[in-house]
C-alpha distance (Angstrom), angle and dihedral (degrees) to the residues before:
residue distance angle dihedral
X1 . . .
X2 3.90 . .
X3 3.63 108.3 .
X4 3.98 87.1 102.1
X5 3.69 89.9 70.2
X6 3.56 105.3 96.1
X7 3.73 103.7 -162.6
X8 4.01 98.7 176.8
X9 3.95 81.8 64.7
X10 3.77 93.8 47.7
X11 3.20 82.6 52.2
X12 4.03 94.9 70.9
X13 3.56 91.9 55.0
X14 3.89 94.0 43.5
X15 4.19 92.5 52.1
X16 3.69 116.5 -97.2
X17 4.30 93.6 -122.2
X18 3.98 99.0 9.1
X19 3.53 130.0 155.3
X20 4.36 90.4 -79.7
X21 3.73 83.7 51.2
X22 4.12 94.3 50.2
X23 3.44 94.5 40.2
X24 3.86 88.2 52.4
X25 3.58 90.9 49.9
X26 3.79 97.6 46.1
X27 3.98 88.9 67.9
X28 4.01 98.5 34.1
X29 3.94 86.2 60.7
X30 3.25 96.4 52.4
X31 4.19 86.2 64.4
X32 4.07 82.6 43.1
X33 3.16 86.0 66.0
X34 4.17 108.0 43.2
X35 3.75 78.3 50.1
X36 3.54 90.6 60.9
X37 3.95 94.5 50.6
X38 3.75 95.8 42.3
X39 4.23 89.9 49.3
X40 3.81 86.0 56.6
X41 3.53 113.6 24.3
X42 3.95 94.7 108.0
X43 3.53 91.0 67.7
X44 3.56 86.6 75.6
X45 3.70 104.9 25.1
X46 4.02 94.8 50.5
X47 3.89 85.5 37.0
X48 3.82 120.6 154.5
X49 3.66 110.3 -106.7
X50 3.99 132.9 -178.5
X51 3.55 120.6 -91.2
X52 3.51 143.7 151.3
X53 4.00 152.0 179.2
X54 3.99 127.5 -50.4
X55 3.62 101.8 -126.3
X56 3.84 95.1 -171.7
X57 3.76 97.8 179.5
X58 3.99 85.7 64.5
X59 4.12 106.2 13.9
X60 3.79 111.5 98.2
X61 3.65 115.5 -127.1
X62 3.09 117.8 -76.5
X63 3.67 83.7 30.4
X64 4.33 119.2 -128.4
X65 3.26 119.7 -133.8
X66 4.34 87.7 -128.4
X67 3.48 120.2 89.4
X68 3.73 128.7 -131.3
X69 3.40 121.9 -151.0
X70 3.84 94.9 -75.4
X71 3.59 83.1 79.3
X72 3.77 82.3 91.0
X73 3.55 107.6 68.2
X74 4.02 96.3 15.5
X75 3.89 103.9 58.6
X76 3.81 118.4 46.0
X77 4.19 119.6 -121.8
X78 3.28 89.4 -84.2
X79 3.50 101.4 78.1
X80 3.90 92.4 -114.9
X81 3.43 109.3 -114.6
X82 3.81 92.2 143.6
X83 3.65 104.8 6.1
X84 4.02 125.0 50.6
X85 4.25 123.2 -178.7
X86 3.36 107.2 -88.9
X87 4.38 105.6 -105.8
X88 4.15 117.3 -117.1
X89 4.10 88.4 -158.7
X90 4.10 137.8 -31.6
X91 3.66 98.1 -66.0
X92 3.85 121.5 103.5
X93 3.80 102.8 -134.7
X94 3.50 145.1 114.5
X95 3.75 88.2 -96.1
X96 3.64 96.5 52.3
X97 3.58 108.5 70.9
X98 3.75 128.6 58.0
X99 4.23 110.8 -103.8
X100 3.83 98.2 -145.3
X101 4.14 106.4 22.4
X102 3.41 122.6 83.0
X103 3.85 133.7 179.0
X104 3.88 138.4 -170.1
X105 3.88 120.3 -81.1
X106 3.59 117.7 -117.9
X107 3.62 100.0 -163.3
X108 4.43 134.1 27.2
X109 3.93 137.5 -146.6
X110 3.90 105.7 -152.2
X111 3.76 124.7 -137.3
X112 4.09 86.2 -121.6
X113 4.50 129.9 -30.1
X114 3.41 90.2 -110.9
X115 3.79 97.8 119.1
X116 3.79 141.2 39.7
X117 3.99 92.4 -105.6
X118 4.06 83.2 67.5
X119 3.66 100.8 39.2
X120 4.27 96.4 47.8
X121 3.83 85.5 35.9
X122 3.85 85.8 -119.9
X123 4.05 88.8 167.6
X124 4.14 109.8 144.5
X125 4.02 91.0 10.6
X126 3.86 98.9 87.1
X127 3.85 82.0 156.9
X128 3.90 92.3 76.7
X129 3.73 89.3 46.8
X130 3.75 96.4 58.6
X131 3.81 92.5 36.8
X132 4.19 83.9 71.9
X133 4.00 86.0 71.3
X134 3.63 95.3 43.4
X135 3.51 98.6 43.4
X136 3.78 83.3 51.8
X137 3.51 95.7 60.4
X138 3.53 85.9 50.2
X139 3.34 93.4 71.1
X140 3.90 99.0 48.6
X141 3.77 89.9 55.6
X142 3.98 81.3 59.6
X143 3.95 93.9 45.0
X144 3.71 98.4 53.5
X145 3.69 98.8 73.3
X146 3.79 94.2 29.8
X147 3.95 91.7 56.3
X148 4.25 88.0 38.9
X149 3.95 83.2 64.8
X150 3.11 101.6 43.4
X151 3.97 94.5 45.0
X152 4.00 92.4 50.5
X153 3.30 93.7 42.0
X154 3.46 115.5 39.8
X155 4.14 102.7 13.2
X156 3.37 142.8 -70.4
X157 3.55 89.9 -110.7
X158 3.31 98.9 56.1
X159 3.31 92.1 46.5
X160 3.30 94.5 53.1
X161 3.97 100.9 48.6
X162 4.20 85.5 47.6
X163 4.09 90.8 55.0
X164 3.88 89.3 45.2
X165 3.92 104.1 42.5
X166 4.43 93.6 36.9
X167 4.00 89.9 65.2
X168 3.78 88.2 61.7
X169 3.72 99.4 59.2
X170 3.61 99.3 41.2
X171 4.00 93.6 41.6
X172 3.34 97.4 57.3
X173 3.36 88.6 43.6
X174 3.72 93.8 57.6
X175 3.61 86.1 55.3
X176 3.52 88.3 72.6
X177 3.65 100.6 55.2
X178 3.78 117.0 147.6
X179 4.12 81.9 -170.3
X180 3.64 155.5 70.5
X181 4.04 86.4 -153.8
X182 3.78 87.7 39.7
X183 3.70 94.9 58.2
X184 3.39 94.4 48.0
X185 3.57 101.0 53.3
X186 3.92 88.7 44.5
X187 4.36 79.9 52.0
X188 3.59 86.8 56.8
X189 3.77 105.4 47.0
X190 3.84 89.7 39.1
X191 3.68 92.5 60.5
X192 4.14 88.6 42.0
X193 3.75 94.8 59.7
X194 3.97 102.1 37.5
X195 3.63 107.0 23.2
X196 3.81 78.0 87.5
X197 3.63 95.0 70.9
X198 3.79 102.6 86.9
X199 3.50 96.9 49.7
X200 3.95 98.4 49.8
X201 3.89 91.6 41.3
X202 3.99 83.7 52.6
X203 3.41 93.5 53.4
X204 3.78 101.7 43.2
X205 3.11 96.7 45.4
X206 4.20 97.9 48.0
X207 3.67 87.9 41.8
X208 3.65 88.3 73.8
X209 3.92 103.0 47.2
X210 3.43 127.8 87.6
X211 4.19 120.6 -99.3
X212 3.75 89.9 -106.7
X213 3.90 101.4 51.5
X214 3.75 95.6 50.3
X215 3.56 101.3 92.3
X216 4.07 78.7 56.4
X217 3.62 96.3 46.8
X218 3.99 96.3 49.5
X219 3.78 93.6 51.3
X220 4.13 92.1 58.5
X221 3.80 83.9 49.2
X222 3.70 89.5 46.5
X223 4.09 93.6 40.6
X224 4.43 90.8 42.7
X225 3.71 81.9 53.2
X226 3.36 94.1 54.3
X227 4.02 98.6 38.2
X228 4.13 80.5 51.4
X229 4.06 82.9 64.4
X230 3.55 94.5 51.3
X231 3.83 90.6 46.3
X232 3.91 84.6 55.4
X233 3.92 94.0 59.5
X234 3.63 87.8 39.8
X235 4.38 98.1 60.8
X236 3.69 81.3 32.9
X237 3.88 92.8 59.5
X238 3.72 90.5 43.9
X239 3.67 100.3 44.0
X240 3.96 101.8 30.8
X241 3.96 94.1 174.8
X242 3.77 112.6 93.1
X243 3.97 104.9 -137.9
X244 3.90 92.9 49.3
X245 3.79 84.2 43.6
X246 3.93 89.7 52.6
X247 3.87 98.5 46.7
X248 4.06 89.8 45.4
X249 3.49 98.1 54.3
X250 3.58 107.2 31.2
X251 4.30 98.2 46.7
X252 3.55 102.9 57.6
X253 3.95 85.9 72.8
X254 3.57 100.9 77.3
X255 3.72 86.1 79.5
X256 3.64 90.0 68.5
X257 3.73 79.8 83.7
X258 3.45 94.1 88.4
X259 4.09 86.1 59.0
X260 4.29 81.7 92.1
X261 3.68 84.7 66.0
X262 4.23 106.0 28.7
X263 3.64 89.7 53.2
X264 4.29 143.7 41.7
X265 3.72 128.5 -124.0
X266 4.05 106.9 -100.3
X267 3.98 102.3 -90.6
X268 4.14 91.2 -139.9
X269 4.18 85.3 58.8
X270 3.95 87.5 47.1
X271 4.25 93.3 42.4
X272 3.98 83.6 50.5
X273 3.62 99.4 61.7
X274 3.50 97.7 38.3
X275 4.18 102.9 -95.4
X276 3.28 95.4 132.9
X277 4.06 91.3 149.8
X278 3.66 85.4 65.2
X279 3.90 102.6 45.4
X280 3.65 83.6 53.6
X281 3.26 99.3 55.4
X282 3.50 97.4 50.1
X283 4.11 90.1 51.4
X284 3.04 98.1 52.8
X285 3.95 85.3 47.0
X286 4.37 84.9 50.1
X287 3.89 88.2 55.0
X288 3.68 92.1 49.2
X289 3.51 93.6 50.8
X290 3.96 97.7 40.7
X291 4.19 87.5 46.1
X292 4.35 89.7 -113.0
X293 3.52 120.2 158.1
X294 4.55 99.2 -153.3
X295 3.43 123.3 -138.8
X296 3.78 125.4 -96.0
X297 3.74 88.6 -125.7
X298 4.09 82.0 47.0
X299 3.52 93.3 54.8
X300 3.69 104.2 36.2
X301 4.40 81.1 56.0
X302 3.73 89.1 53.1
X303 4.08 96.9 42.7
X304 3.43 104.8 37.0
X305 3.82 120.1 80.9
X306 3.96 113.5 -139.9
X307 4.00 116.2 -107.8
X308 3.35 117.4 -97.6
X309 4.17 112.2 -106.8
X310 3.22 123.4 -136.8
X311 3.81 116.7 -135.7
X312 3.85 113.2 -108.6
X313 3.66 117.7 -146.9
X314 4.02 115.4 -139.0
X315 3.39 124.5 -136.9
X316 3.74 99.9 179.6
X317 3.57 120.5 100.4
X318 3.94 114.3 -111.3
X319 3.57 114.6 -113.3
X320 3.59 115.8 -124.1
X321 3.66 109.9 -113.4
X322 3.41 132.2 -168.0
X323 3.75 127.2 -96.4
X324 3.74 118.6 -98.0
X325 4.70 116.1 -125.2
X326 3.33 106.7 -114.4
X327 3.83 100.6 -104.3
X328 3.78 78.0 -144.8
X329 4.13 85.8 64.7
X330 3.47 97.7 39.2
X331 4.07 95.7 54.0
X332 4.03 80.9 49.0
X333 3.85 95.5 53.7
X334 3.88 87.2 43.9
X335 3.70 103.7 103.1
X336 3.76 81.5 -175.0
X337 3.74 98.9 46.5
X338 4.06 88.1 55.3
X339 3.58 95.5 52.9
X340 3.47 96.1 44.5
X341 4.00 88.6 44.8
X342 3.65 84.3 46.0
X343 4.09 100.2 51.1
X344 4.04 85.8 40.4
X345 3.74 94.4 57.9
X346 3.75 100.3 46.7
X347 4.13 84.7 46.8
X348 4.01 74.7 57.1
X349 3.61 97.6 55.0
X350 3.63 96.0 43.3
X351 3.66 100.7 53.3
X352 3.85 88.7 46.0
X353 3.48 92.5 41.5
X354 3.79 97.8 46.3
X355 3.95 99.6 33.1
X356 3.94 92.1 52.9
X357 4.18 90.5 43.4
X358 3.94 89.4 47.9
X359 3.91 84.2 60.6
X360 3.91 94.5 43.7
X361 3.08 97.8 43.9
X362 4.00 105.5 50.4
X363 3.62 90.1 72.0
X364 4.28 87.4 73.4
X365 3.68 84.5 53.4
X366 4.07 122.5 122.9
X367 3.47 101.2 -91.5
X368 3.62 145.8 10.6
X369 3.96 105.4 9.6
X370 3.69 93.2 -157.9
X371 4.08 87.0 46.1
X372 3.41 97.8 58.6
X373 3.83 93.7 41.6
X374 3.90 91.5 58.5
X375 4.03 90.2 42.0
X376 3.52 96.9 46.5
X377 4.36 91.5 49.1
X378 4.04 86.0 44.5
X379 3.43 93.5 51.5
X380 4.37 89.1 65.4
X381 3.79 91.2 73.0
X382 3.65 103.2 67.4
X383 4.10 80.9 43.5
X384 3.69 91.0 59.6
X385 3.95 97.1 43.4
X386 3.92 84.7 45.6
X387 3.75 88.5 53.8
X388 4.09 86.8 56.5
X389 3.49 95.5 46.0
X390 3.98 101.8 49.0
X391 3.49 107.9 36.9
X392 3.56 98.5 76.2
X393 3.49 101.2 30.1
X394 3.89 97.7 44.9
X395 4.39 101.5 24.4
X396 3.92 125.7 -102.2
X397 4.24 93.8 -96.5
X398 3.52 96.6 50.6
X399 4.16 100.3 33.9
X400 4.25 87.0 52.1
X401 3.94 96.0 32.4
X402 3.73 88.7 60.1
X403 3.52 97.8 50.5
X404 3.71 98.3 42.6
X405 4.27 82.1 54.0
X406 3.57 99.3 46.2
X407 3.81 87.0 35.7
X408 4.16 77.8 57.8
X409 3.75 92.7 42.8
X410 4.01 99.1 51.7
X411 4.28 89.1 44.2
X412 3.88 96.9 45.5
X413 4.16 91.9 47.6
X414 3.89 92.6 44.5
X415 4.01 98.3 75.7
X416 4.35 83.4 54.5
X417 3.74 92.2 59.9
X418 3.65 112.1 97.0
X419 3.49 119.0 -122.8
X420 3.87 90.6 -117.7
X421 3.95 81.6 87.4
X422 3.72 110.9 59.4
X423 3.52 87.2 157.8
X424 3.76 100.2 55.9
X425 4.38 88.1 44.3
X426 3.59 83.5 55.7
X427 4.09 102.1 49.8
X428 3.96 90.7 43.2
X429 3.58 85.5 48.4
X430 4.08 89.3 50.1
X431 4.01 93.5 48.0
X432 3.92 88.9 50.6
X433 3.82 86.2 48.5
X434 3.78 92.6 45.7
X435 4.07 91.8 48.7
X436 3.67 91.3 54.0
X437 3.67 97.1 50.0
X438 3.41 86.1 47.4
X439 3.62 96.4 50.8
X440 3.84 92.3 43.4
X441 3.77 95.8 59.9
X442 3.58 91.6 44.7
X443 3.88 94.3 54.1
X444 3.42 95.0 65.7
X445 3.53 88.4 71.2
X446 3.85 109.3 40.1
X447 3.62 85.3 47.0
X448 3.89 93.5 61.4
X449 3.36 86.8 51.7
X450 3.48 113.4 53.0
X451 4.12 86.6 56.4
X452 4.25 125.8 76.1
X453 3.76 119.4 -107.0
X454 3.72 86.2 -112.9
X455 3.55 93.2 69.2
X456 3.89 114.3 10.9
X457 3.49 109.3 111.7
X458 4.09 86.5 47.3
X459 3.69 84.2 56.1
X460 3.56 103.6 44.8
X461 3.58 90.1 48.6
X462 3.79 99.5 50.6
X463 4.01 85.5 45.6
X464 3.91 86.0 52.0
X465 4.01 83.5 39.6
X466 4.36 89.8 63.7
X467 3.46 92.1 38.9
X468 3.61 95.0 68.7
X469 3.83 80.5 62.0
X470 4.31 88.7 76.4
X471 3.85 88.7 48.9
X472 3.80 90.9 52.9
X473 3.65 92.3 54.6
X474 3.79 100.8 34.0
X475 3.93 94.7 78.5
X476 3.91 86.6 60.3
X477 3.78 99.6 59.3
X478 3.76 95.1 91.0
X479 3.77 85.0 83.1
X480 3.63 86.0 57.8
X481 3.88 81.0 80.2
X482 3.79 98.8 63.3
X483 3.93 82.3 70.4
X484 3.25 102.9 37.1
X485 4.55 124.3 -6.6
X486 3.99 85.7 -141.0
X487 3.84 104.6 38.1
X488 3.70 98.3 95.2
X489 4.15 89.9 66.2
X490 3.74 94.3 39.0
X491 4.36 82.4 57.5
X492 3.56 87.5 43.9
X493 3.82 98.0 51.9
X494 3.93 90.1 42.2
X495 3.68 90.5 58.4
X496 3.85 94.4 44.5
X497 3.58 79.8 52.9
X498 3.52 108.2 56.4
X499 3.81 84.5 37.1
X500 3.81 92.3 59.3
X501 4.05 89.6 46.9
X502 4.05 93.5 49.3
X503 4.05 86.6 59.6
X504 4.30 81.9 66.2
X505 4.18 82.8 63.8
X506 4.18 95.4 50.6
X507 3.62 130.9 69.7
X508 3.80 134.2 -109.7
X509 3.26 118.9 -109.8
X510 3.82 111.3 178.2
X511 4.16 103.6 114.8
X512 3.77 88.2 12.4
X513 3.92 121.2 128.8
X514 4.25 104.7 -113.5
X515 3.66 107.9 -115.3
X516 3.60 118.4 -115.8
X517 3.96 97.5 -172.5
X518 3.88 132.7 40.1
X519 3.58 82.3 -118.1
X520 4.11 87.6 67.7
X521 2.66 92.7 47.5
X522 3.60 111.4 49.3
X523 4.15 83.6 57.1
X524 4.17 97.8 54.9
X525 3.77 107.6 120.9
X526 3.19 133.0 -120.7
């Protein structure tokens, strides 16, 4: 028996965020931020690129994606990326092609090969290049449980070093594909095997750090993360052409490898199932390293192997009790629970939705593409550190409902700004981006708290669950753009929006007792 190890009060004597805890940190990041890369890299790979129509009767052969001045009276106002004048004979002059009747193009010269759309010829289908990102996201909804398993039941470490060294075989891989179909398949599977990473290098590396230093420890994960997005634009910038992209940023991860040797097994995983050998070792290891002198008491817990029990045989009668509700049953017959689960999932979806489409959609941006993709994943850190700073000083409701409105506010005004000011599309842009973040790290929180002991973490999770919904969809609003260039932000703002409204209809929570029951729940004011 181990559960009379208490490891959060170890913990005090061991330092909360000591040199063990650093250390540990200083190599978990480093997978923070891979994650990061490989959770975005399609922005860049299956980037939009300009193209437009073969017009053999005046292209030279090979055709250049420049147009002489036949572009005139050969391609239609447009621009013909789709749609070229229809020819009157073989000659390339003003006379030759029809003024007012167009057809579809049958074949496309590309700006440059350095993305996917060139190399599939995806020209005119800008369905199959958003599909990449959803089909990614595809794949983490698959990895979550299959890297949960393998963490709880075989180690965070291991799980952690399998997330981390998988993505490098099958990325470089995809870097070779011959495909459309091929790619996407090699999308999929990527995302199955290392979309775990974050979530097991989260855990490990919290599981270690003392109650009071969390808050600290999740914003580096949540900052890394974000740095690992910059890093993406960064190689992307440098080496523009998608397969040499691939193979740079996806080999270097077979080194993480050596992560079985450079760093221990979490000691709450190894107390759980019974190793408490292990977890002591490693302690005392911790206190070495941090310079901690343990408790007798400490060490006689961690030495000393619990007394075997003998098994007592009853001979009192068992008192009938009653049987439990299903908790199940009783969130059902909540009218209050549903509404609240209701409003909680579509704040889900939005911050998914909008958060993920904020980043996918910078790159259409006036300006430089890679710019605004570096400016716009910068921009989350302030969000996060504002997240820290106003929820307890200001409440949950009004600390999130503000930046879900003004989050609203900055998207809705950004399609009226002319495109004479880049600069002033790109910092409304940034405070929408930094709102969400904020919002998104803060929603964590509120949403743990609205729900009853009994049943929080299933709530929180299925919340989390329908959110994924918004990140599934967000890679598709590019197309948004063939109706309208500024739609996607005006959906995003309405959203954020209605979001920010819905938090009038919840209670606050900051000072309030948790609810254990439904019951408690059902009664927290507003």
């Amino acid at each position: 028996m181990t559960s009379h190890v208490d490891l959060d009060a170890i913990l005090q004597e061991l330092g909360q965020f000591g040199r063990y805890q650093i250390r540990n940190y200083c190599w978990i990041l480093i997978t923070i931020l891979f994650s990061a890369v490989y959770n975005s890299q399609y922005i860049f790979a299956a980037g939009e690129i300009p193209y437009r129509c073969v017009v053999p009767e005046c292209d030279s052969s090979p055709p250049e994606f420049p147009v002489g001045g036949w572009g005139a009276w050969a391609l239609p106002d447009s621009g013909g990326r789709c749609h070229r004048l229809v020819p009157l004979d073989d000659e390339c002059s003003p006379s030759s092609f029809h003024v007012n009747e167009t057809q579809a193009c049958d074949a496309w010269v590309y700006e440059n090969q350095n993305t996917i759309v060139a190399a599939f010829d995806l020209a005119c289908h800008e369905w199959k290049r958003t599909l990449v990102g959803t089909i990614h996201v595809a794949g983490v909804f698959a990895a979550l449980p299959i890297t949960g398993f393998i963490s709880d039941s075989f180690g965070r470490r291991t799980a952690l070093v399998l997330t981390s060294v998988a993505p490098a075989l099958v990325g470089v891989v995809r870097a070779f594909s011959s495909t459309y179909i091929m790619y996407l398949c090699f999308e999929f599977l990527e995302a199955v095997v290392g979309a775990g990473v974050y979530s097991t290098a989260f855990i490990l590396a919290l599981e270690m750090v003392g109650l009071d230093k969390r808050v600290l420890g999740g914003n580096l994960i949540s900052s890394t993360f974000a740095l690992g997005q910059v890093l993406t634009a960064g190689v992307s910038w440098l080496i523009p052409y998608w397969k040499t992209y691939l193979i740079v940023i996806y080999a270097p991860s077979i080194l993480f490898i050596s992560y079985y040797w450079l760093i221990e097994e979490s000691v709450r995983w190894l107390l759980s199932v019974g190793n408490k050998k292990e977890a002591a070792r490693i302690i005392f290891k911790v206190a070495a390293m941090n310079k901690k002198k343990l408790s007798p008491e400490t060490m006689k817990m961690l030495v000393e192997e619990p007394a075997p029990t003998k098994p007592q045989i009853s001979t009192q009668i068992p008192e009938k009790t009653e049987p439990k509700k299903s908790l199940f049953m009783q969130v059902l017959r909540s009218k209050t629970m549903i509404f609240r689960l209701s409003v909680c999932s579509f704040w889900w979806i939005t911050l998914t939705f909008v958060y993920y489409g904020l980043s996918i959609n910078s790159v259409s941006l006036s300006g430089n593409s890679y710019v605004n993709y570096i400016l716009t994943s910068l921009v989350e850190i302030p969000g996060y550190c504002l997240s820290v700073v106003t929820l307890d000083r200001f409440g949950r409701k009004s600390s999130i409902m503000t930046a879900f409105i003004i989050c609203a506010v900055s998207l809705i005004g950004l399609p009226f700004v002319p495109e004479s000011l880049p600069w002033l599309q790109t910092t409304m842009n940034l405070i929408g981006k930094l709102c969400i973040s904020m919002a998104f790290s803060s929603i964590y929180i509120y949403t743990s708290e609205l729900f009853p002991t009994q049943a929080r973490h299933s709530l929180l999770a299925f919340c989390s669950m329908v959110g994924r919904i918004g990140a599934l969809v967000a890679p598709q609003t590019p197309l948004l753009m063939a109706v309208m260039e500024s739609l996607p932000y005006l959906v995003f703002g309405i959203m954020s929006g209605t979001s920010g409204l819905l938090m009038l209809l919840t209670p606050e929570t900051l000072q309030a007792q948790l609810p254990d029951t439904v019951e408690q729940a059902e009664h927290m004011k507003k």
